[in-house]
N, C-alpha and C positions, 0 to 999 in steps of 0.2 A: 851501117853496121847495126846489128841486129843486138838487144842486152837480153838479159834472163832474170830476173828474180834470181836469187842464191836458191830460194826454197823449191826451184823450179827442176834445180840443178842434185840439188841432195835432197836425203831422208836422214832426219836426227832423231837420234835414239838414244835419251839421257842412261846413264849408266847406272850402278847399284851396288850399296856396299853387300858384301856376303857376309854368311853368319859365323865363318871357319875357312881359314887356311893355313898353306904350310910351305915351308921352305922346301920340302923335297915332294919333285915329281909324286905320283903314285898311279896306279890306274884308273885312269878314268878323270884324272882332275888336267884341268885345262890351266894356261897361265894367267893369272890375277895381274891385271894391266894395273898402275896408282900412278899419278903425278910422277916421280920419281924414275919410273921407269922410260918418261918420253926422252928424256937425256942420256941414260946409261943402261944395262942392263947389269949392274953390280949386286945387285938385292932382289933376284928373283924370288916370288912367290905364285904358288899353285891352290887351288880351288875345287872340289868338283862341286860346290855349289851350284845353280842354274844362274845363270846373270846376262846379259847383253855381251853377246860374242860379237867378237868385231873377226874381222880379215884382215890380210897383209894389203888388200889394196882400198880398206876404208880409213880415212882422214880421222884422228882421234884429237879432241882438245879440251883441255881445262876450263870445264865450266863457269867456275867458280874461284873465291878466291884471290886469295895474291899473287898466286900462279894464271892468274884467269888469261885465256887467249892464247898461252904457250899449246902448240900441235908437237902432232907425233906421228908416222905411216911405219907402215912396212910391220905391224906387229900382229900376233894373234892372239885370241885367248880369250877372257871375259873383262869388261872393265868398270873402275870401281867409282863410286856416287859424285864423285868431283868431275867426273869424266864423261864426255857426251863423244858417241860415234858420228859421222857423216857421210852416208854411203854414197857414193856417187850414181846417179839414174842415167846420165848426158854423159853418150861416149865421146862425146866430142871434147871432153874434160878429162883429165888427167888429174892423179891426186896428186903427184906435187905440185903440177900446178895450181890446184885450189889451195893447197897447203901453204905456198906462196903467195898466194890473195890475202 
């Protein structure tokens, strides 16, 4: 059996808080990913900041924190300083399956 380094597998791209957002959509503003929303989407918030946009099929996890190591997929938007993306490079990998590693 053949192993990989993680870092062999992904690209991490720590995230960033923005200077302004808002609870309602507007043109142009993407959705503002926080902690809070790897669990729920009860408290949406929007941005047109620039920030580290993730995809529905990059791995999102709590950097930091007390939350640290809680993940998230399947979301899009930009995400905020607590939050680190994991894009995956090896198709031979799947995000929930790294999501469950």
């Amino acid at each position: 059996m053949n192993y990989k380094p993680l870092g062999e597998i992904v690209t991490i791209r720590k995230g960033k808080k923005v200077s302004h957002f808002s609870y309602e959509k507007t043109n142009g503003s993407k959705r503002y990913i926080q902690i809070g929303d790897l669990r729920n989407n009860e408290n949406l918030k929007y941005s047109s900041d620039n920030g580290v946009e993730v995809v529905k099929e990059d791995l999102i996890i709590v950097w930091d924190g007390a939350n640290a190591g809680t993940i998230g997929f399947g979301l899009e938007g930009v995400i905020g300083s607590t939050l680190a993306a994991l894009k995956i490079n090896d198709d031979s990998f799947s995000t929930p399956f790294i999501g469950r590693l």
